[in-house]
mmCIF file of the C-alpha atoms, coordinates in Angstrom:
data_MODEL
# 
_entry.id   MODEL 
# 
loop_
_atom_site.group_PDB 
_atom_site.id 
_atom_site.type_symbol 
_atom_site.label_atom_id 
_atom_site.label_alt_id 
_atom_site.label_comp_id 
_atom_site.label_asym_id 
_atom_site.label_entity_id 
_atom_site.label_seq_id 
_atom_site.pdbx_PDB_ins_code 
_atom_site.Cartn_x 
_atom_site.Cartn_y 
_atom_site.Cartn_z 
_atom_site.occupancy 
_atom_site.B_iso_or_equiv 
_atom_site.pdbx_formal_charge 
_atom_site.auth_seq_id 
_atom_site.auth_comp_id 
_atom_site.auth_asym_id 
_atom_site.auth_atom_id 
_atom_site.pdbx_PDB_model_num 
ATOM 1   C CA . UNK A 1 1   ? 95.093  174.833 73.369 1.00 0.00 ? 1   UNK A CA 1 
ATOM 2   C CA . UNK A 1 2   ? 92.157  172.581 74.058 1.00 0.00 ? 2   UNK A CA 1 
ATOM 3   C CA . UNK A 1 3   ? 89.859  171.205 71.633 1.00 0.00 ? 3   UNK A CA 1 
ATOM 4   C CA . UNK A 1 4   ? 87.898  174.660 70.406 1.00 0.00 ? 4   UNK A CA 1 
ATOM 5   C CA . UNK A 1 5   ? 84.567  172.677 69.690 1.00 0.00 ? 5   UNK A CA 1 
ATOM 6   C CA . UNK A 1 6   ? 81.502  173.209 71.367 1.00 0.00 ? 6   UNK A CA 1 
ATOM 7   C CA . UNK A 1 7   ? 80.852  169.891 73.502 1.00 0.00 ? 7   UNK A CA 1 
ATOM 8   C CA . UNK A 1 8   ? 78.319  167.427 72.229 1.00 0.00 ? 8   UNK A CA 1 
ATOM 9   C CA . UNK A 1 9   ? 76.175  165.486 75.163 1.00 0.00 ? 9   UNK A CA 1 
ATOM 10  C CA . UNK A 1 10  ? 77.758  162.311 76.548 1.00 0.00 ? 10  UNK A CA 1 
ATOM 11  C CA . UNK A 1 11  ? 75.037  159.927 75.247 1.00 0.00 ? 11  UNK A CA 1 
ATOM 12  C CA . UNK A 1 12  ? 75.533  156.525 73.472 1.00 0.00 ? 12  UNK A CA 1 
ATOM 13  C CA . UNK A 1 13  ? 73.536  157.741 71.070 1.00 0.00 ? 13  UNK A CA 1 
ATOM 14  C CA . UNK A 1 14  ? 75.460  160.585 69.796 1.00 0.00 ? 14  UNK A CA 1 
ATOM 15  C CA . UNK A 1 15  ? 78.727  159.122 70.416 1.00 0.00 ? 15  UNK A CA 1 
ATOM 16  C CA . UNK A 1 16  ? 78.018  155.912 68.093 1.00 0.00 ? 16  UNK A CA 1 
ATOM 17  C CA . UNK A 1 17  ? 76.989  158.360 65.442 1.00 0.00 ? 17  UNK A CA 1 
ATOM 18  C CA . UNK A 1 18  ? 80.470  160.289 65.425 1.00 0.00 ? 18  UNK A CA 1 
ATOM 19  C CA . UNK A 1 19  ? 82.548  158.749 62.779 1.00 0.00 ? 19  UNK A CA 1 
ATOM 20  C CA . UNK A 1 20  ? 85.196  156.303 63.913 1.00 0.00 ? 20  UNK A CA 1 
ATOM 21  C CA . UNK A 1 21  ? 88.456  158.420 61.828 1.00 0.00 ? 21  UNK A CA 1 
ATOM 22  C CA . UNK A 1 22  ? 91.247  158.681 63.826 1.00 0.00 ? 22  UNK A CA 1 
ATOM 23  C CA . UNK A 1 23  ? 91.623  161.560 65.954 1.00 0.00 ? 23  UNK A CA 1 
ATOM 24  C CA . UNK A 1 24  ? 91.410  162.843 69.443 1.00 0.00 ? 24  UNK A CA 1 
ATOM 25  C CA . UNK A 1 25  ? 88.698  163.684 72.211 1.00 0.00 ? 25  UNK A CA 1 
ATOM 26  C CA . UNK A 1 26  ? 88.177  165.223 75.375 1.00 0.00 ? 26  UNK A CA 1 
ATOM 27  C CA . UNK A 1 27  ? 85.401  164.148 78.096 1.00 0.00 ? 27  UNK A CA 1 
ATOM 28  C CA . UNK A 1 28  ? 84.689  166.349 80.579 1.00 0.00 ? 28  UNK A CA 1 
ATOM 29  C CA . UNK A 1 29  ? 81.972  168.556 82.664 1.00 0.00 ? 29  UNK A CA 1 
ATOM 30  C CA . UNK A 1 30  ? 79.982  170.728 80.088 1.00 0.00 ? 30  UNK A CA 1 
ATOM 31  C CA . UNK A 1 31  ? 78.927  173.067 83.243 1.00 0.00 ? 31  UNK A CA 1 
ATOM 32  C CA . UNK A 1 32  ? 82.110  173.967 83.734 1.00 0.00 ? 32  UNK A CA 1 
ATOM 33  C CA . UNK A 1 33  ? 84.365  173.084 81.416 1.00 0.00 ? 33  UNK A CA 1 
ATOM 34  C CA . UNK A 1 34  ? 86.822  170.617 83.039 1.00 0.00 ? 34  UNK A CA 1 
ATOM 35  C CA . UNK A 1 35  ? 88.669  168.678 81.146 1.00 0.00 ? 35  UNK A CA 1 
ATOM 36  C CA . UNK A 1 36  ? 88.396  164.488 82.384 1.00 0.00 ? 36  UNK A CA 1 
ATOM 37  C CA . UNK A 1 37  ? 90.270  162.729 80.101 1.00 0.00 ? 37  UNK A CA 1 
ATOM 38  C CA . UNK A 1 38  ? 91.695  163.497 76.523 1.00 0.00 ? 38  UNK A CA 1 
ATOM 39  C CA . UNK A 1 39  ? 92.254  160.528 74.139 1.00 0.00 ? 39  UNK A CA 1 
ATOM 40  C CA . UNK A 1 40  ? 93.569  159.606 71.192 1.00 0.00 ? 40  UNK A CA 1 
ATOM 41  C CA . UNK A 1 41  ? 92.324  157.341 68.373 1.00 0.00 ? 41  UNK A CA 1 
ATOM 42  C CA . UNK A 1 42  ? 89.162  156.044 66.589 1.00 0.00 ? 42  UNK A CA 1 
ATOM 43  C CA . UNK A 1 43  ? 86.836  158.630 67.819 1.00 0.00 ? 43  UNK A CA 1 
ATOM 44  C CA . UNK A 1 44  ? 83.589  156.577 67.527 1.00 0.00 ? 44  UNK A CA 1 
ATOM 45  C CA . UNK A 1 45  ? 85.391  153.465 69.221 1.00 0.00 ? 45  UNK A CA 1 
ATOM 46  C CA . UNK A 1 46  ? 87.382  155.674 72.015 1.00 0.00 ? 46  UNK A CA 1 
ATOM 47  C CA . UNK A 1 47  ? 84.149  157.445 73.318 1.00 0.00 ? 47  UNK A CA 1 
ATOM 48  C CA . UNK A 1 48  ? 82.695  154.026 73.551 1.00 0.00 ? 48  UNK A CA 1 
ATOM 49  C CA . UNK A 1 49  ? 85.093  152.203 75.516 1.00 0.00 ? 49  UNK A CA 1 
ATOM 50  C CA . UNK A 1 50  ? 85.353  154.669 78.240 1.00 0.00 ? 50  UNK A CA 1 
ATOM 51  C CA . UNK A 1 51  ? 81.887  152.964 78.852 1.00 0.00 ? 51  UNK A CA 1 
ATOM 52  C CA . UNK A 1 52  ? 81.949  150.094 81.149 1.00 0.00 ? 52  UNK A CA 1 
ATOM 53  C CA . UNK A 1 53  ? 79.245  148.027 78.771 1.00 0.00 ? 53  UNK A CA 1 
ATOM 54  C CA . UNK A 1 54  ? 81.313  148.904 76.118 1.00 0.00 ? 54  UNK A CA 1 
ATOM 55  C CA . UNK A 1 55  ? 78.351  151.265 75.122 1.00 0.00 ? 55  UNK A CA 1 
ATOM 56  C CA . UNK A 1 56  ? 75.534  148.368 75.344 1.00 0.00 ? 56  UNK A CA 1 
ATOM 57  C CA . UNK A 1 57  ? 73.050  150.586 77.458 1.00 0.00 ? 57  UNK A CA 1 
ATOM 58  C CA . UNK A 1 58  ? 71.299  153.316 76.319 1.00 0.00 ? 58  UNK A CA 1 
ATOM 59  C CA . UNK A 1 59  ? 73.275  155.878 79.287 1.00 0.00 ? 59  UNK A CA 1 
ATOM 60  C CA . UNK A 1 60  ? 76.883  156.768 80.097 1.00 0.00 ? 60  UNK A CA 1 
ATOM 61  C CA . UNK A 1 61  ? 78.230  155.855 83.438 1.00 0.00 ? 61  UNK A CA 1 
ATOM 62  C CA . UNK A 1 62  ? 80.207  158.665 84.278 1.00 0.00 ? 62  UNK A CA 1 
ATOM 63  C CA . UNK A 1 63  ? 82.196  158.345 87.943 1.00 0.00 ? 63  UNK A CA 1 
ATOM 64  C CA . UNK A 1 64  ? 79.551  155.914 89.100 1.00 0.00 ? 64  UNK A CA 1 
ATOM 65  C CA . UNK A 1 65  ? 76.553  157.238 88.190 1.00 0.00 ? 65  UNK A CA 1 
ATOM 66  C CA . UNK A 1 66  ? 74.096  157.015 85.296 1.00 0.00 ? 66  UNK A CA 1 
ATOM 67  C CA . UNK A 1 67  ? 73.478  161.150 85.036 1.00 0.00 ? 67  UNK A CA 1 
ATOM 68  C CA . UNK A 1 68  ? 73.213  161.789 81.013 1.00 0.00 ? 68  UNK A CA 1 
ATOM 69  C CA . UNK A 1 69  ? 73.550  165.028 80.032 1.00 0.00 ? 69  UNK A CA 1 
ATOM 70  C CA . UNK A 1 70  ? 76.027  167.072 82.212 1.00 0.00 ? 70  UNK A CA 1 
ATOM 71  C CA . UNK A 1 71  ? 78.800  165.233 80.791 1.00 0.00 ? 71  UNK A CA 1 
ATOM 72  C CA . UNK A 1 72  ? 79.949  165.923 77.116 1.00 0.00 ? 72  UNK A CA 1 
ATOM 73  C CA . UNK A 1 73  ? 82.428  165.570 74.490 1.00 0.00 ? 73  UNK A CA 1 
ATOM 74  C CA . UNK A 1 74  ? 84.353  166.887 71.685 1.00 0.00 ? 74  UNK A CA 1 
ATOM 75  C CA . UNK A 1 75  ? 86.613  166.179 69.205 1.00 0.00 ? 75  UNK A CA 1 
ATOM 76  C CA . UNK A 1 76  ? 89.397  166.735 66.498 1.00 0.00 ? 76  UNK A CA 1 
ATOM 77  C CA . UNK A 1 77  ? 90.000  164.209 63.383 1.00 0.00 ? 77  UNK A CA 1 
ATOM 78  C CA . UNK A 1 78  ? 93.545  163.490 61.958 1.00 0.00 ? 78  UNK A CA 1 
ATOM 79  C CA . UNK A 1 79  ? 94.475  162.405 59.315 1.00 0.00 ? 79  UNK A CA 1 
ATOM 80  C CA . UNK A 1 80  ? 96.495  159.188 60.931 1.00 0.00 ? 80  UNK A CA 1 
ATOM 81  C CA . UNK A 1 81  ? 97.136  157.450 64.064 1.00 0.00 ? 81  UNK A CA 1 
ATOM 82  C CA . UNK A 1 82  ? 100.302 159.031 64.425 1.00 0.00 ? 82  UNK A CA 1 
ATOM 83  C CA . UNK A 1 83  ? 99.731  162.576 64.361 1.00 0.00 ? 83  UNK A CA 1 
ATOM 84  C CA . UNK A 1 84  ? 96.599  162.078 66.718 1.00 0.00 ? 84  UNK A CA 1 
ATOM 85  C CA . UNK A 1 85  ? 99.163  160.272 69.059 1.00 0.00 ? 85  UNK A CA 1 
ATOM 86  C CA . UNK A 1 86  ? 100.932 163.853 68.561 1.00 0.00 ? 86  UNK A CA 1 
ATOM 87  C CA . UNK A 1 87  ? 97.855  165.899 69.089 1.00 0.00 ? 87  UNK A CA 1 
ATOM 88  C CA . UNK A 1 88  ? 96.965  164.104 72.287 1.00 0.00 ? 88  UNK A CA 1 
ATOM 89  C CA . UNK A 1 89  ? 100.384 164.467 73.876 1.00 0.00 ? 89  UNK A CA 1 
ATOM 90  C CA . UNK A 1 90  ? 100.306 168.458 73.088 1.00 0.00 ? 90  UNK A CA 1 
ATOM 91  C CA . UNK A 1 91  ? 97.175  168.463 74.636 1.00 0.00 ? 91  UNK A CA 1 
ATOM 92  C CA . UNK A 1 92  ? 98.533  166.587 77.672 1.00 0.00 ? 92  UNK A CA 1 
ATOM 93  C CA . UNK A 1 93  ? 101.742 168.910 78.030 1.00 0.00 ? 93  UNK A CA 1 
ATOM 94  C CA . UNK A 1 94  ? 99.362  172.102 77.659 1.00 0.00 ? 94  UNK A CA 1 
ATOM 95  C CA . UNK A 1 95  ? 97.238  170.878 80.201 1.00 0.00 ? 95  UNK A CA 1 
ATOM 96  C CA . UNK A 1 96  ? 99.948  169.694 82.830 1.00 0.00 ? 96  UNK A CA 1 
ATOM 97  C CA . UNK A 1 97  ? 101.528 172.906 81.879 1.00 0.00 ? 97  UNK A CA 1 
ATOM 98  C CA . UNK A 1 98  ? 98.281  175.081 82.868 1.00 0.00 ? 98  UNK A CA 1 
ATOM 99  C CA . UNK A 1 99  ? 97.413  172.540 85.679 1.00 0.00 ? 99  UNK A CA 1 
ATOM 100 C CA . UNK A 1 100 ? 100.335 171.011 87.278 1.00 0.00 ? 100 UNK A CA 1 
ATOM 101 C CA . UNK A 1 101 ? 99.333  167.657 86.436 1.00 0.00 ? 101 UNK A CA 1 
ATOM 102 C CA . UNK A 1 102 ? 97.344  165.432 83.387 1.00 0.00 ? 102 UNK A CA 1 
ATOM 103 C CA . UNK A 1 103 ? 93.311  165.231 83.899 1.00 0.00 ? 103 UNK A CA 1 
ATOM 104 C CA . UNK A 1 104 ? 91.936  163.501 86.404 1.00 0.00 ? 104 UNK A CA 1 
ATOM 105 C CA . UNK A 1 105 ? 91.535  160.313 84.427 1.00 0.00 ? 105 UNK A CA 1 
ATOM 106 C CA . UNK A 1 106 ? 94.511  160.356 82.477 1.00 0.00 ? 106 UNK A CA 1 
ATOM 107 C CA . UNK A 1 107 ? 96.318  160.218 85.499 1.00 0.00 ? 107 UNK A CA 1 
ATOM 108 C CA . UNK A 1 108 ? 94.817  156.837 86.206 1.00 0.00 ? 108 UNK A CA 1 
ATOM 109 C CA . UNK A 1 109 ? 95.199  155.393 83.086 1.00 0.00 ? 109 UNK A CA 1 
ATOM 110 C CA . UNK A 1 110 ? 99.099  156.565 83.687 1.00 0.00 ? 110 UNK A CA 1 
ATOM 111 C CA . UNK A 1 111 ? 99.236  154.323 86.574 1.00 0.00 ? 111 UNK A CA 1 
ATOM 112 C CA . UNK A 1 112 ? 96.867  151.191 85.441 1.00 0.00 ? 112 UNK A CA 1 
ATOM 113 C CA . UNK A 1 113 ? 97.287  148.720 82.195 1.00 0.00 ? 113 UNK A CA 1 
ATOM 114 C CA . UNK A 1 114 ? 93.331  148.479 82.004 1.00 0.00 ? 114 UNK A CA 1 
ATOM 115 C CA . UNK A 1 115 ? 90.878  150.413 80.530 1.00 0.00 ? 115 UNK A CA 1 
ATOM 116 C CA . UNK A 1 116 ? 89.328  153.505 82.444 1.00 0.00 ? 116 UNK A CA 1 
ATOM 117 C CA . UNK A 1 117 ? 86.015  154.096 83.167 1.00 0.00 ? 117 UNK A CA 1 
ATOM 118 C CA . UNK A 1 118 ? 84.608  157.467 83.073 1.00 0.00 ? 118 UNK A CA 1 
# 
């Protein structure tokens, strides 16, 4: 199952106020629902760094552009680093299971050592 949250706007704003617990997160299109990425970790910290200022400017860049707003987010706390590392990979198989493959930009980070950009 995905994260059953209703998804919170993509701004640095409201992702510096989310509390950095560990945990995990999706990113994806509010519109319609698709999933871009799910992470795992400090929530506050992992929304940031899919930034490419590291959340410096007031927007998200979000595949190349600056559009705030139609991108969101939502999350689930844990209680430690390990069982959000085991939250994140059910996510993962539920999602390759229902898709046929891992979202979009986990599939990247699959293949590349550095950090993704959403």
């Amino acid at each position: 199952m995905s994260i059953h949250k209703k998804w919170s706007n993509y701004t640095i704003k409201n992702a510096s106020s989310e509390p950095d617990s560990y945990g995990v997160y999706e990113i994806g299109d509010i519109e319609t629902g698709a999933i871009l990425f799910i992470g795992e970790g400090h929530i506050r910290s992992g929304l940031l760094a899919h930034t490419p200022d590291g959340g410096r400017k007031k927007h998200i860049s979000i595949i190349g552009t600056s559009i705030v707003g139609l991108y969101g987010y939502r999350f689930e706390l844990s209680n430690t680093k390990e069982k959000a590392k085991q939250r994140q990979k059910e996510l993962l198989n539920e999602f390759k299971k229902t898709y046929g493959s891992a979202p979009r930009f986990n599939q990247r980070q699959e293949k590349s050592s550095t950090p993704i950009f959403i």
